[in-house]
C-alpha positions as CSV (number, residue, x, y, z in Angstrom):
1,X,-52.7,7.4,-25.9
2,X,-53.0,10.1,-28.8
3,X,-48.9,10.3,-28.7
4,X,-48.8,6.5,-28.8
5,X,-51.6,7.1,-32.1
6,X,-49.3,9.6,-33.3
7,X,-46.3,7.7,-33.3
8,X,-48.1,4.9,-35.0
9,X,-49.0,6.9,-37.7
10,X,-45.7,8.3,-38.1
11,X,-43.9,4.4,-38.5
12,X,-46.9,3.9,-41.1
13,X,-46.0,7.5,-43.0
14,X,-42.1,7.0,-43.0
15,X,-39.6,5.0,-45.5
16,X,-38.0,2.3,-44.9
17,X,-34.9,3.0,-46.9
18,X,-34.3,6.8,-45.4
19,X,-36.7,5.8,-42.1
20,X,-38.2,9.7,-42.6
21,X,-41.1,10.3,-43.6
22,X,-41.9,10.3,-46.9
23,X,-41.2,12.3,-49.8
24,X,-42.7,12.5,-52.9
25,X,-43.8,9.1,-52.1
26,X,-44.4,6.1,-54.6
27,X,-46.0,2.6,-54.3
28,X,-44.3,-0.3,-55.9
29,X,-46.0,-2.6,-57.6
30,X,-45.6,-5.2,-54.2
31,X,-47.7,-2.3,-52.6
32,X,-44.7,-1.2,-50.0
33,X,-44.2,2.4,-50.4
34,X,-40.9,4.7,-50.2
35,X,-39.3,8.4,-51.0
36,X,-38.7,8.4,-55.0
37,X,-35.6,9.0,-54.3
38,X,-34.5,6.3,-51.9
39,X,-35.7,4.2,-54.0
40,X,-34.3,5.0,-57.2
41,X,-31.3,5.4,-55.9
42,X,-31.5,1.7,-54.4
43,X,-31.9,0.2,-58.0
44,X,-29.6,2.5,-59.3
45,X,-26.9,0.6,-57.2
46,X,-28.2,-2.7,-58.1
47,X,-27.5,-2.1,-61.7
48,X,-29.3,-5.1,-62.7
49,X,-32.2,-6.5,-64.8
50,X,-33.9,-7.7,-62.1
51,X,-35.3,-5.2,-59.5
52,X,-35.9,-6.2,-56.2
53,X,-38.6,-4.5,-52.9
54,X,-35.7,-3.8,-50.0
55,X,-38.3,-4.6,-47.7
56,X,-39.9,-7.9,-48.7
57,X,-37.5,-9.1,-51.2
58,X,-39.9,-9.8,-54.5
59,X,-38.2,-9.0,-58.3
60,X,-39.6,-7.2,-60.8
61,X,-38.6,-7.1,-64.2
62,X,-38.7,-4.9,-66.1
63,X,-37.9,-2.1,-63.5
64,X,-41.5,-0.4,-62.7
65,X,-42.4,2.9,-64.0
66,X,-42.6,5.2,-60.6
67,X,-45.6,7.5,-60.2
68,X,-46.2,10.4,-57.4
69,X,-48.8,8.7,-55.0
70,X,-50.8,11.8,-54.6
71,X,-53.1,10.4,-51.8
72,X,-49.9,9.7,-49.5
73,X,-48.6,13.0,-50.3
74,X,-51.4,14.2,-48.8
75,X,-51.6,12.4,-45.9
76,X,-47.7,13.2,-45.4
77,X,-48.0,17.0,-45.6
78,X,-51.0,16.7,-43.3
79,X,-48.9,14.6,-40.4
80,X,-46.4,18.0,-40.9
81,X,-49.1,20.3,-40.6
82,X,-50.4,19.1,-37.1
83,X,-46.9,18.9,-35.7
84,X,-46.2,15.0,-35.7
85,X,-43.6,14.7,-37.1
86,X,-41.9,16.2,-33.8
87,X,-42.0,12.5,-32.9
88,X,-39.2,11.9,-35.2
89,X,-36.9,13.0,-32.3
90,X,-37.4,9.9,-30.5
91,X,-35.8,8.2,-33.4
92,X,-31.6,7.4,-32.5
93,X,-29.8,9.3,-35.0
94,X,-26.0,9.0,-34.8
95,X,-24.4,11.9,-33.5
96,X,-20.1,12.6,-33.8
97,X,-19.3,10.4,-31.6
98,X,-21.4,7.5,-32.6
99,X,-21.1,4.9,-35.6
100,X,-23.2,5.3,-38.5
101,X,-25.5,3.3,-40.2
102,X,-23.9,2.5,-43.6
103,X,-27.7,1.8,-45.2
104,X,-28.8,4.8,-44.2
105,X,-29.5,8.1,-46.2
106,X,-29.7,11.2,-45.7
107,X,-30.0,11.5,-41.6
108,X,-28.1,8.3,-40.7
109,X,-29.3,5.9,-37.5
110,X,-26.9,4.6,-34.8
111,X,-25.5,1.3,-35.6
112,X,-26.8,-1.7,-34.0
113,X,-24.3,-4.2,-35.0
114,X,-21.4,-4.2,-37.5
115,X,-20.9,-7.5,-39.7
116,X,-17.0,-8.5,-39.9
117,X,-17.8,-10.6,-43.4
118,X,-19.6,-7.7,-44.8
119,X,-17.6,-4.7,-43.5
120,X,-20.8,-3.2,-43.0
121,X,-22.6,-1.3,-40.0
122,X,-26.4,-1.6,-39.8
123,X,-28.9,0.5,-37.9
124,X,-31.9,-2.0,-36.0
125,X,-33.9,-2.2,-38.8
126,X,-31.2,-2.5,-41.7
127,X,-30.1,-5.5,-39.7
128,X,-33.1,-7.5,-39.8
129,X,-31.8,-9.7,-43.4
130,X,-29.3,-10.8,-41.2
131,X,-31.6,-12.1,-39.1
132,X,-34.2,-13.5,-41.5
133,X,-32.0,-14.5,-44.6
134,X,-30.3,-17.9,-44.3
135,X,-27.6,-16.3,-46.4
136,X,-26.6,-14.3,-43.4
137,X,-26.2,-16.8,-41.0
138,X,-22.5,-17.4,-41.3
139,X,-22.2,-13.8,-40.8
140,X,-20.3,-12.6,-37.6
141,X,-22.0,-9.5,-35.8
142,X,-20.1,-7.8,-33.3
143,X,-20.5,-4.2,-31.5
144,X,-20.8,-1.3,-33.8
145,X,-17.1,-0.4,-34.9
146,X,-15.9,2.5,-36.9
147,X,-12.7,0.0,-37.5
148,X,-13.9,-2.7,-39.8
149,X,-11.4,-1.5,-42.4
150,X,-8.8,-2.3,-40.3
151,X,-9.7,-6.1,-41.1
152,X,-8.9,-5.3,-44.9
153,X,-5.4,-6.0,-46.0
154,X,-3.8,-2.9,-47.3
155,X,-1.9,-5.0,-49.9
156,X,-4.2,-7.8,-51.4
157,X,-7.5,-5.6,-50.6
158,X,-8.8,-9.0,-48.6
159,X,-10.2,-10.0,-45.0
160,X,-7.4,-10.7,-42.4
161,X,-8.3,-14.1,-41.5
162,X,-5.4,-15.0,-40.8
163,X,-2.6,-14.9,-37.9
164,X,1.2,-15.1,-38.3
165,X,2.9,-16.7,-35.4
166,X,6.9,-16.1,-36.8
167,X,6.1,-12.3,-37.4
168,X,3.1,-12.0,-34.8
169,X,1.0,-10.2,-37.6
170,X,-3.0,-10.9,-38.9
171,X,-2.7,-11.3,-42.4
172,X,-4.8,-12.2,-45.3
173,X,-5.2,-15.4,-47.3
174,X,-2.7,-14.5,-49.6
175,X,-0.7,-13.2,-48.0
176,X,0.3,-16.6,-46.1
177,X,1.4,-17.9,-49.6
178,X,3.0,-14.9,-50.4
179,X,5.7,-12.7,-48.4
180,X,4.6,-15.3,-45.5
181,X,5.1,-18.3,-47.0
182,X,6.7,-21.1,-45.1
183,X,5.6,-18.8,-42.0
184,X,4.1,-20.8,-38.9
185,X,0.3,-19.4,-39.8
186,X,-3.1,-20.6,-38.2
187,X,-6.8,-19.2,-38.8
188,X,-7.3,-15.9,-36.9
189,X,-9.8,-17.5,-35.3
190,X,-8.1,-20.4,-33.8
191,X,-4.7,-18.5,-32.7
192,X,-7.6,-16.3,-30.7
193,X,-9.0,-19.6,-29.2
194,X,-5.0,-20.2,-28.2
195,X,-4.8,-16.4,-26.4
196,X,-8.1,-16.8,-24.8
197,X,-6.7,-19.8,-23.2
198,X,-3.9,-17.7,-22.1
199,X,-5.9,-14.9,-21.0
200,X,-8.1,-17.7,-18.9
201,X,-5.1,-18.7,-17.2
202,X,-3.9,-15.2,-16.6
203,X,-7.5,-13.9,-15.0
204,X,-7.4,-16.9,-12.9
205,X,-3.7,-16.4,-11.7
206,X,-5.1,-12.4,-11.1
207,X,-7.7,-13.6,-9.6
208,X,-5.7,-15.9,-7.2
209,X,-3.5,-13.1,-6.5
210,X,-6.1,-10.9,-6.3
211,X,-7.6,-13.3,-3.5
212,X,-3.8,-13.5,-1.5
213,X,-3.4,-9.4,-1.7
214,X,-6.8,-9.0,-0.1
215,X,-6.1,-11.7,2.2
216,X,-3.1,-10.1,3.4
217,X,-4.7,-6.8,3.5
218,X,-6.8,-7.9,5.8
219,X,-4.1,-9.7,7.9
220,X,-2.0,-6.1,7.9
221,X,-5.7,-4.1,8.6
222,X,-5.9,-6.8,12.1
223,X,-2.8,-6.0,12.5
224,X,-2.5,-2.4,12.3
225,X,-6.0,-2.5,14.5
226,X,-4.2,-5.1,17.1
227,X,-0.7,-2.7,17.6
228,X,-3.4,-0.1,18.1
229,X,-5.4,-1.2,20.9
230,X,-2.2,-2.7,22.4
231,X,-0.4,0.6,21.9
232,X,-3.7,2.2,23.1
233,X,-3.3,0.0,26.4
234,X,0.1,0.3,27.3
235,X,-0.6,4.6,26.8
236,X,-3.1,4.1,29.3
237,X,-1.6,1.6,31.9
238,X,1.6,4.0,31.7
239,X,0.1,7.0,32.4
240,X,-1.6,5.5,34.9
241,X,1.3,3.8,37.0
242,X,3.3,7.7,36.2
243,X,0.6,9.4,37.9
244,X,0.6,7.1,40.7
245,X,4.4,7.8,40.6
246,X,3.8,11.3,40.1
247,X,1.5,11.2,43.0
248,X,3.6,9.3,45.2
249,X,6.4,12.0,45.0
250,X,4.1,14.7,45.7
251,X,2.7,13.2,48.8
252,X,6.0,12.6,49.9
253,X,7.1,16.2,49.0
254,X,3.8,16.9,50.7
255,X,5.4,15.3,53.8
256,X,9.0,16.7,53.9
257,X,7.7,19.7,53.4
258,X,5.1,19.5,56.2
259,X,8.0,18.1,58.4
260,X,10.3,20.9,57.8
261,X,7.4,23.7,58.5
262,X,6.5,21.2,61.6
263,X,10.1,21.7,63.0
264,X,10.8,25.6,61.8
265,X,8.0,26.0,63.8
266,X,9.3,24.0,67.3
267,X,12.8,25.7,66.7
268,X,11.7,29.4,66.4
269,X,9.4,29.0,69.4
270,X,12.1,27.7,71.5
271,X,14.4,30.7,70.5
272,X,11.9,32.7,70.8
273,X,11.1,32.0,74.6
274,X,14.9,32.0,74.8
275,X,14.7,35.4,73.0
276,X,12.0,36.7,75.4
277,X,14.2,35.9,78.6
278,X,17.4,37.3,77.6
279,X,14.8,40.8,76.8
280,X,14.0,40.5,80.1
281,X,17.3,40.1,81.4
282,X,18.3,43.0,79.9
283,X,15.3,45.5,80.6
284,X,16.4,44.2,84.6
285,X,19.9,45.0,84.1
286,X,18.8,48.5,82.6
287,X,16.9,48.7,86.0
288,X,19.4,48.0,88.3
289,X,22.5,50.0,86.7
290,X,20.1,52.8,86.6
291,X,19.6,52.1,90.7
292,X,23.3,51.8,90.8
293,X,24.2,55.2,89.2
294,X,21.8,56.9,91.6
295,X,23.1,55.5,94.4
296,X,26.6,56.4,93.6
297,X,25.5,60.1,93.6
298,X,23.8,59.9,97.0
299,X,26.0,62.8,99.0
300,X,24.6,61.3,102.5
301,X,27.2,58.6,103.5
302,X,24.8,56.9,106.2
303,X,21.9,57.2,103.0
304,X,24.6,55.5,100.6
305,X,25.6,52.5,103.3
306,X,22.3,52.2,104.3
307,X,20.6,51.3,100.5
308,X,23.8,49.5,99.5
309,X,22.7,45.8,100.4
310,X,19.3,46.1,98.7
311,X,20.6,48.0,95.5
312,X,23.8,45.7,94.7
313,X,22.8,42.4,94.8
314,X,22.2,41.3,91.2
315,X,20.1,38.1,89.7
316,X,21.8,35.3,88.2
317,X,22.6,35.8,84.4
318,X,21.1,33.1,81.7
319,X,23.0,30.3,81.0
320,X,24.6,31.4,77.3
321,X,25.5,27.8,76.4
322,X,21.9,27.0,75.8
323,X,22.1,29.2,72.5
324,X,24.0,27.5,70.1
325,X,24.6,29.4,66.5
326,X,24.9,26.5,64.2
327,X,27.5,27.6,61.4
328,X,25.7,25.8,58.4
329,X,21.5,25.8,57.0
330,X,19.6,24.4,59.8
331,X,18.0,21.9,57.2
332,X,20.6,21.3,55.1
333,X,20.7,17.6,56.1
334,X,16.8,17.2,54.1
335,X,18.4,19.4,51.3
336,X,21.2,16.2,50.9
337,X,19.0,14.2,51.5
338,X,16.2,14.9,48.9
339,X,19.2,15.5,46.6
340,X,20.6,11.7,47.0
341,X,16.5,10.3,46.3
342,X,16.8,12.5,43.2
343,X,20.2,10.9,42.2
344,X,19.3,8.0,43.0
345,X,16.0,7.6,41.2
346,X,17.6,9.1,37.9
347,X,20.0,6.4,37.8
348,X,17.0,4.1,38.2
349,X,15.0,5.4,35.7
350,X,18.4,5.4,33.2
351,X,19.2,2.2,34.0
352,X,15.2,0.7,33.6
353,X,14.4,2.4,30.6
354,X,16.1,0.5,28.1
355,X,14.1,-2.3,29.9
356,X,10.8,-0.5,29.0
357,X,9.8,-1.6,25.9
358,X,6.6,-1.8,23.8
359,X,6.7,-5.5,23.7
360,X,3.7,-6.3,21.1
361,X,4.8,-9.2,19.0
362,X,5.8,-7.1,15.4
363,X,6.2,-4.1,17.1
364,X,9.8,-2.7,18.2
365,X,9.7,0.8,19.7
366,X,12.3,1.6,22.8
367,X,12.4,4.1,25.1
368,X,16.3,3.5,24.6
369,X,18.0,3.8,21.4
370,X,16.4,2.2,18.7
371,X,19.3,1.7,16.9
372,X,21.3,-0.3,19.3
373,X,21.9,-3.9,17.7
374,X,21.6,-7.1,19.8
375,X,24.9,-8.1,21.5
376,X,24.1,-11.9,22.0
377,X,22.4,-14.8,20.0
378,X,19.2,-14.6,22.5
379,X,18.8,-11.0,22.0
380,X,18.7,-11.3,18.2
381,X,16.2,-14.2,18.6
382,X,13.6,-12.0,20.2
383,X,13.3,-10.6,16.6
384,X,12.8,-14.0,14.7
385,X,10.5,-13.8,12.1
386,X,8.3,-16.9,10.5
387,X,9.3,-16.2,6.8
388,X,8.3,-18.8,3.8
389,X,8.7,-18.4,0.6
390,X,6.8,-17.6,-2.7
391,X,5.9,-20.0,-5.2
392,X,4.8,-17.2,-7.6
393,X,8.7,-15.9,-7.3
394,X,10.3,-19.4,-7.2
395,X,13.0,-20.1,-10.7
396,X,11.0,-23.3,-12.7
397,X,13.8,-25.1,-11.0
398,X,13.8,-24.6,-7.8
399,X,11.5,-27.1,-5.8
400,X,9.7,-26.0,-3.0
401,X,8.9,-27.9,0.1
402,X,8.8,-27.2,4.0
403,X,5.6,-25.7,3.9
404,X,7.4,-23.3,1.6
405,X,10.2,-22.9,3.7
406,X,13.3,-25.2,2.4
407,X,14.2,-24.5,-1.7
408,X,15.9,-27.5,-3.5
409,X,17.5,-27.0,-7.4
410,X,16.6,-29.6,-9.5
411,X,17.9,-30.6,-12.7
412,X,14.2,-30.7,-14.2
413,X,11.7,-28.3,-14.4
414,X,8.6,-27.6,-11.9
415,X,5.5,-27.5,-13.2
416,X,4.9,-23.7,-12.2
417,X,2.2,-21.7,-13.8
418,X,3.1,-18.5,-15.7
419,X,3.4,-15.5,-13.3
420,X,4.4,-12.1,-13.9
421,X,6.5,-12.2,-10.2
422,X,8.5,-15.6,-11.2
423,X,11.9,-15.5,-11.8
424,X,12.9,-16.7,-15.3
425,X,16.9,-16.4,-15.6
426,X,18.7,-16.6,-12.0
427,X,17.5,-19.5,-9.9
428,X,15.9,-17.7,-7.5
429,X,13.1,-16.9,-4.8
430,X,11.6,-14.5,-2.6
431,X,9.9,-14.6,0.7
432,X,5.8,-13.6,0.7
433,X,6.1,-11.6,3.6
434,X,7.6,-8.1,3.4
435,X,10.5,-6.8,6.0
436,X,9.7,-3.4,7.4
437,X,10.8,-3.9,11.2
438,X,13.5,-5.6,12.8
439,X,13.9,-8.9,11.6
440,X,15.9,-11.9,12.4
441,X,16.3,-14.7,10.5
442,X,18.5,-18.3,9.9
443,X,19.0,-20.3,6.6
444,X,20.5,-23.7,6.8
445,X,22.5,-25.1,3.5
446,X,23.2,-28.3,2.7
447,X,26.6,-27.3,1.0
448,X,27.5,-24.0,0.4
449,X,27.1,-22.7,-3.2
450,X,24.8,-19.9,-3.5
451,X,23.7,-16.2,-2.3
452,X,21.2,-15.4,1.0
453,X,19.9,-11.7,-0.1
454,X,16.9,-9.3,0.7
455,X,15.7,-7.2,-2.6
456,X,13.1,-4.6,-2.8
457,X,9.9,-6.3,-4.7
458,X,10.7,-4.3,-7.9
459,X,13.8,-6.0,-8.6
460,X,13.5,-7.2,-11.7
461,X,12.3,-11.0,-12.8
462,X,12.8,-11.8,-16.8
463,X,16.1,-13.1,-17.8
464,X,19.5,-13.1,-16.2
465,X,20.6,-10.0,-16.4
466,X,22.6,-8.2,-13.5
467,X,18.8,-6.3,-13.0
468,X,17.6,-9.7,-11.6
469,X,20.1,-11.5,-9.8
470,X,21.0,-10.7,-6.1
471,X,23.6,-8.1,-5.7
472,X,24.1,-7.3,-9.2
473,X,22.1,-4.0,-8.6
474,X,21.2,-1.0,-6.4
475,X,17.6,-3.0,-5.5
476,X,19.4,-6.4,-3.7
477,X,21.7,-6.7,-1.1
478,X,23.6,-10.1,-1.1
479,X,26.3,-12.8,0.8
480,X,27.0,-14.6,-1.4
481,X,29.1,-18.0,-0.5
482,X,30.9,-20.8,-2.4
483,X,34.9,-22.6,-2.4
484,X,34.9,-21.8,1.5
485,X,34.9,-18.5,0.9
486,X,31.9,-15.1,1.4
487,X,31.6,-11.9,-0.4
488,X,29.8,-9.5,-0.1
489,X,27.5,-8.1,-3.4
490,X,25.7,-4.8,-4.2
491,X,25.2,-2.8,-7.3
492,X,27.2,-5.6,-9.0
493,X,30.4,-4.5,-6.7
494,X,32.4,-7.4,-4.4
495,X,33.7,-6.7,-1.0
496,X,35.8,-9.8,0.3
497,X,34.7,-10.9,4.1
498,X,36.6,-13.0,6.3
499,X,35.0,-15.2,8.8
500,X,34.4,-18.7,10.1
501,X,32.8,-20.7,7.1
502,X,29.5,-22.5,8.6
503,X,26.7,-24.0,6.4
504,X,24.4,-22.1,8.8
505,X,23.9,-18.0,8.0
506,X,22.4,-15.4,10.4
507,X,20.4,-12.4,8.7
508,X,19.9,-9.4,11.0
509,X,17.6,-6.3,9.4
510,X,16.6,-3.4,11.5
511,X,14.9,-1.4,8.4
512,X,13.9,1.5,10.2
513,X,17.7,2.2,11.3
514,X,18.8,1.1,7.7
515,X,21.3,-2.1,9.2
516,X,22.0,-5.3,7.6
517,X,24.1,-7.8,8.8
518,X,25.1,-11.2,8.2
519,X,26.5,-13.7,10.8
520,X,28.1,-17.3,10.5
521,X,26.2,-19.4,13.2
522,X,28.2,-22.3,14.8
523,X,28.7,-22.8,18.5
524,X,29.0,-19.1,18.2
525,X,28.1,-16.8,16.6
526,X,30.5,-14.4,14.3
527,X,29.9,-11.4,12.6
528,X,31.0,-11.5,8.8
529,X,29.5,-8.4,7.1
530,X,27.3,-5.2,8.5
531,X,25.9,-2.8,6.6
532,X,24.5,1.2,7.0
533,X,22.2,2.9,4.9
534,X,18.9,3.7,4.0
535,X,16.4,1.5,2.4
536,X,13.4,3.4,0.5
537,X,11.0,0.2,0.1
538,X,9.7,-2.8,2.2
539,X,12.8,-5.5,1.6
540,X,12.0,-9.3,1.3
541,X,14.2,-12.1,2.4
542,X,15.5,-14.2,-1.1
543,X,17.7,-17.0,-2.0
544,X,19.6,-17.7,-5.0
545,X,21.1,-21.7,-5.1
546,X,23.9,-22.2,-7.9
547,X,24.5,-26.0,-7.6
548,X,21.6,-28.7,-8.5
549,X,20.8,-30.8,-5.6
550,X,22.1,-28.4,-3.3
551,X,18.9,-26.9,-0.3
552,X,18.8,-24.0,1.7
553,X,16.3,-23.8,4.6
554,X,15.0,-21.3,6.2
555,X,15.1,-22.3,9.9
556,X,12.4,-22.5,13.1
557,X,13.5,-20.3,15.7
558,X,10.6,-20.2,17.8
């Protein structure tokens, strides 16, 4: 409460011309007080017999003697004393990089509003005349502006009220009967009326466009959001079915190998007990020779004839044609064997992988090459593609109709808005839909006479320069067709193509792999042009009709 007493005190203490407090103060004789000097100086300017209160308006004349209020002066060097007039910092002086109060002396205020008939920038409370005063009423206030001499014509030293169409220049009265005379000149005022129509039209056709980007931005976000849960899918369903694969051959290696172990095992016992009987044999035979030699030595012929019989009769041998010494690797026959799976699941997995495929709808990613073109008519029509085309793009001339899809040249003029994207020169149009995958597409003519092209979005639109039309530069790619005959345009360079002349024409783009071709479609279907290289951008399918009357369609395929 005291700050709120002290700032009232402060508003009551100050001047009205210099909004400080005062200084040397005097009363005039309408009892509203001010700085000597402000006020002085204020009927200095006047420089008139008639002297006037800048507060509340009443004249005196003649111009009043000024006296030092002492009692004020008091008061005012008391408010300093005690520290009040700290409050003076709440005040809204202008700083650099504001506009100044032209009223204002000494500290100047911020502008509140500058008046365009005055050329004159007011603080709050050096506005208020304009408020009050029914001679301010006509007055236009805008925003502060440190560029209201820019309204004043540098050559007749007069407000630019006016607006030259032929030289598209604001001039001053007199100028438009001077060096502008006979000039196509309207009020400033009413040529901004004009613009602001223009500018209304041009925020809604932003605004439109505006709508279709985000529109599409969230078709492409479900998009990117439906190849990734698809993509996410097939990950997991194929990792799935190669483990299971995976497992299936390890089990079954499981098995050959238990089976080979199984009969190593059954073979080396039986050799073994073979093995163990021949020992025997032998240690026997060791026996009896041993028998035999001692009995040869016997000296005692009776002894000799007499142990003969038991000592010389022998066992009988093993039969040696149960051991058989195969030549070649016992298992050799599981070794071929394992070998021809292996070959032969290779060639199965060769031969099914180019059948593998990612199959989502705008998706084309294969396990095979994935630059390999399509060899038949049904293999290119897997990659057909829904394209329609953009009014915003379409030439004033061209009518659209089809749902967008079939383009007509007329002799008379659409009645197209104004858009940046519209082609103005070449009678052309583009698709809405940009080409970043394989793409496949068919445009039908109802007599040949015109170019089928896909362009990068930048190509340009104003005029008919070689920058705009299709295959007159290094951003379009064109066939063009007309007297029975094709070319082939880029960078404003023909290359003759032969081929069967058909009014249908087959458009092939793998963007990715950087191929372009163009095909005549009858009962067959015929290559006419291909083309390898790289494209930088997202392409978009176009059509540029010569003839009036003449339609090009861009087919159903699915």
């Amino acid at each position: 409460m005291a700050q709120q007493g002290a700032q009232l005190d402060r508003e009551n203490f100050s001047c009205s011309i210099c909004l400080d407090l005062l200084k040397d103060p005097v009363t005039i004789p309408c009892g509203h007080s001010y700085c000597m000097s402000c006020i002085n100086n204020f009927w200095d300017e006047e420089e008139k017999a008639v002297y006037s209160c800048p507060q509340c308006r009443i004249t005196f004349t003649p111009r009043p003697v000024l006296m030092k209020n002492t009692m004020l002066a008091v008061v005012v060097e008391e408010l300093k004393k005690t520290g009040l007039q700290a409050a003076a910092a709440d005040l809204c002086y202008a700083g650099p990089e504001d506009v100044a109060c032209d009223v204002c002396t000494g500290r100047k205020l911020k502008a509140h509003k500058s008046c365009l008939v005055c050329l004159v920038s007011y603080c709050e409370k050096h506005l208020q005349p304009h408020y009050e005063s029914a001679k301010f009423k006509k007055h236009k206030l805008v925003d502060p502006s440190e560029k209201l001499q820019e309204n004043i014509c540098s050559r007749h030293d007069e407000v630019m009220k006016m607006f030259c169409r032929t030289d598209e220049q604001i001039i001053c009265y007199l100028c438009s009967v001077d060096e502008h005379k006979g000039h196509d000149t309207v009020s400033a005022a009413a040529e901004r009326t004009e613009r602001q129509k223009k500018i209304e039209l041009s925020r809604l056709n932003i605004q439109q466009r505006i709508q279709d980007r985000e529109k599409d931005v969230k078709l492409l976000q479900q998009e990117v959001e439906a190849v990734s849960r698809s993509a996410d899918k097939e990950v997991e369903d194929s990792e799935k079915i190669f483990s299971q694969l995976i497992h299936l051959l390890q089990k079954r290696s499981s098995d050959v190998k238990q089976q080979i172990r199984s009969q190593q095992e059954t073979e080396v016992s039986g050799v073994k007990e073979l093995q163990e009987k021949l020992q025997q044999e032998i240690t026997e035979l060791k026996r009896k020779d041993a028998e035999l030699k001692k009995l040869s030595h016997t000296e005692d012929h009776n002894q000799f004839l007499h142990n003969y019989p038991s000592v010389s009769q022998l066992s009988e041998p093993t039969d040696s044609s149960s051991i058989n010494i195969r030549p070649l690797r016992y298992f050799e026959d599981v070794t071929a064997a394992v070998s021809e799976l292996r070959d032969k699941l290779q060639d199965i997995l060769k031969e099914e992988g180019t059948n593998i495929s990612l199959t989502v709808t705008e998706v084309d990613v294969l396990l095979s090459d994935s630059k390999s073109e399509p060899k038949t008519r049904a293999g290119f029509l897997r990659y057909s593609c829904e394209i329609t085309l953009d009014p915003n793009t379409a030439h004033v001339k061209l009518l659209l109709s089809e749902e967008n899809r079939k383009a007509k040249l007329m002799s008379q003029q659409q009645s197209y808005s104004s858009h940046p994207d519209r082609f103005t020169g070449c009678e052309q149009v583009l698709s809405r839909e940009s080409l970043t995958r394989r793409c496949y597409w068919e445009v039908e003519w109802s007599k040949l006479g015109g170019r089928v092209a896909v362009a990068y979005k930048n190509i340009s639109r104003a005029g008919g320069s070689n920058q705009c039309g299709f295959g007159r530069n290094d951003k379009s790619w064109a066939l063009r067709f007309y007297d029975n005959c094709y070319t082939f345009w880029f960078n404003n360079i023909s290359t003759p193509v032969s081929g069967p002349v058909s009014s249908r024409v087959g458009v092939y783009l793998d963007h990715r792999a950087g191929i372009l071709s163009f095909y005549s479609i009858s009962e067959t279907m015929t290559l006419l042009h291909r083309v390898q290289t790289t494209f930088t951008q997202p392409l978009y399918a176009g059509l540029w009709i010569f003839d009036s009357g003449v339609t090009a369609e861009l087919c159903k395929l699915k």
